[in-house]
C-alpha positions as CSV (number, residue, x, y, z in Angstrom):
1,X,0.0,0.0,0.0
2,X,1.6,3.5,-0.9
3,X,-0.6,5.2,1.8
4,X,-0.3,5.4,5.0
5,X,-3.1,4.4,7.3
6,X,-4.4,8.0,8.5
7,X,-4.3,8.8,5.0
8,X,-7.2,6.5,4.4
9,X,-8.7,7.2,7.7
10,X,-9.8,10.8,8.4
11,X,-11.6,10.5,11.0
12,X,-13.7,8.7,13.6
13,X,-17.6,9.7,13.3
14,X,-19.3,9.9,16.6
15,X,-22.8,10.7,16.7
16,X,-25.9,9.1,18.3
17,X,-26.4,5.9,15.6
18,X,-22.6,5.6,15.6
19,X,-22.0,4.9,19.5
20,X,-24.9,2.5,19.4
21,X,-23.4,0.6,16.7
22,X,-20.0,0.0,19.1
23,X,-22.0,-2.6,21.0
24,X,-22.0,-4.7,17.8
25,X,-18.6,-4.6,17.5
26,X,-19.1,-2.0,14.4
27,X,-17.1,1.6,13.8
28,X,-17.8,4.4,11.5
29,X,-14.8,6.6,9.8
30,X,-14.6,9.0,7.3
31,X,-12.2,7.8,4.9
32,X,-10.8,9.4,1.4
33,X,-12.9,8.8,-1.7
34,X,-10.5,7.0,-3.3
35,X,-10.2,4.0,-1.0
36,X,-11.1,0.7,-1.7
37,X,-12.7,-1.9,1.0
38,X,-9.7,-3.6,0.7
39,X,-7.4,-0.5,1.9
40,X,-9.7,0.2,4.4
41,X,-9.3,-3.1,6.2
42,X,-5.7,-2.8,6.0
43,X,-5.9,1.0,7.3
44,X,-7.7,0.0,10.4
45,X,-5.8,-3.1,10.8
46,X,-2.7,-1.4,10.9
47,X,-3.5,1.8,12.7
48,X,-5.5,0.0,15.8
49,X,-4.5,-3.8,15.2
50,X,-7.8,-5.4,15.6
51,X,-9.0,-8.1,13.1
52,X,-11.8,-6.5,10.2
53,X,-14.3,-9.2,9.5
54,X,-16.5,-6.8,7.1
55,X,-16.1,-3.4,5.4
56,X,-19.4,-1.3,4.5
57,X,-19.3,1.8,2.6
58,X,-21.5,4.7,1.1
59,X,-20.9,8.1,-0.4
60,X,-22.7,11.3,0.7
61,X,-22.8,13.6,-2.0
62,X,-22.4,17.1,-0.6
63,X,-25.6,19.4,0.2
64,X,-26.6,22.6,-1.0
65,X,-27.0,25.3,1.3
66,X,-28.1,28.9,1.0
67,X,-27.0,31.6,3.0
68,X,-28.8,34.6,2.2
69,X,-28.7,35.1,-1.4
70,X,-25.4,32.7,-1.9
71,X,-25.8,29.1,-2.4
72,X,-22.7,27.0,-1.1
73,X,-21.7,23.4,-1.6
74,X,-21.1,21.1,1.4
75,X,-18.2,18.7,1.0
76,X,-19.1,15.4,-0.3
77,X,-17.8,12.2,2.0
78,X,-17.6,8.8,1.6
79,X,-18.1,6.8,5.0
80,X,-17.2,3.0,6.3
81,X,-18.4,1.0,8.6
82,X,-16.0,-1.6,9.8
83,X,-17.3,-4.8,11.5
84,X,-14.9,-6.1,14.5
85,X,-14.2,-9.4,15.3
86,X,-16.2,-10.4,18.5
87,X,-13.9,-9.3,21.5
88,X,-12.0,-6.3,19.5
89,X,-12.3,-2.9,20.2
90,X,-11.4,0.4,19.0
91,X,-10.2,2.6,22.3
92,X,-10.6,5.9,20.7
93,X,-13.8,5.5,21.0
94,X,-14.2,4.2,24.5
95,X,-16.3,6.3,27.0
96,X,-17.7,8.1,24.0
């Protein structure tokens, strides 16, 4: 792989659905658009070494926005969700 782990993986999201997913054993990152499943399992492999049993991920195209008469664009993202193997665990996340 030419790139580095945090490369792939920009950042942990935490919100409400996120932290209830952590019970299963399931993460969600924001990770560049250009990464494959495949590169994602290695990123988080290397980065936290746990084992990645699954890799789900979806694009959100970026929003629209007005602010008074301008209209903006919101950054499209591209999120994973990465499945644990039962008995790993992610500590960034821990009392979250």
């Amino acid at each position: 792989m030419d790139l580095h782990p945090f490369e792939i993986l920009r950042k942990p999201i935490i919100t409400e659905k996120s932290t209830d997913l952590q019970d299963d054993g399931r993460y969600v990152f924001e990770v560049a658009r250009s990464a494959t499943k495949h590169q994602i399992k290695w990123a988080v492999q290397e980065a936290f070494g746990v084992t990645v049993t699954k890799v789900n991920t979806m694009n959100r195209q970026g929003k629209k926005k007005r602010y008074g008469p301008r209209i903006s664009q919101k950054k499209a993202i591209k999120k994973a969700i990465v499945t644990l193997r039962p008995g790993d665990t992610i500590t960034i996340f821990e009392g979250v």
